[in-house]
C-alpha angles and dihedrals in degrees: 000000000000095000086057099049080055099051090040106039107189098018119112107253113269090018127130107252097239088229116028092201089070086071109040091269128141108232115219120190127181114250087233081063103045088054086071120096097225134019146212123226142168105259093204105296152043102277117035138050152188120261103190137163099252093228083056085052096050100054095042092051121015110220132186119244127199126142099276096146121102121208097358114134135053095314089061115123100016123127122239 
């Protein structure tokens, strides 16, 4: 836990960092999420989170999006 208190200063430990370019990570976003208007995030700790328009997102971070998601979509959830 300590090494990650030291790569994600002000985060909560074992918290997901709200914006992975603020410390030197690449950001990567499904395309299935990148077509909502808006989207949710942790916003570096357990309890709270960011709600943001995804163009808003986008622009601020510059993700990369690919399809990296498995079973999300209208198939989910059906058996095969």
């Amino acid at each position: 836990m300590k090494e990650l208190q030291r790569l994600f200063p002000g985060c909560e430990a074992g918290a997901m960092p709200p914006f992975g370019g603020l410390y030197g990570q690449r950001v990567f976003v499904d395309v299935a999420l990148a077509s909502e208007p808006h989207i949710f995030f942790s916003a570096g700790t357990h309890t709270e989170a960011i709600r943001m328009r995804w163009a808003d997102f986008a622009a601020t971070v510059r993700p990369i999006v690919g399809s990296f998601a498995d079973g999300f979509g209208p198939a989910a959830g059906r058996l095969l």
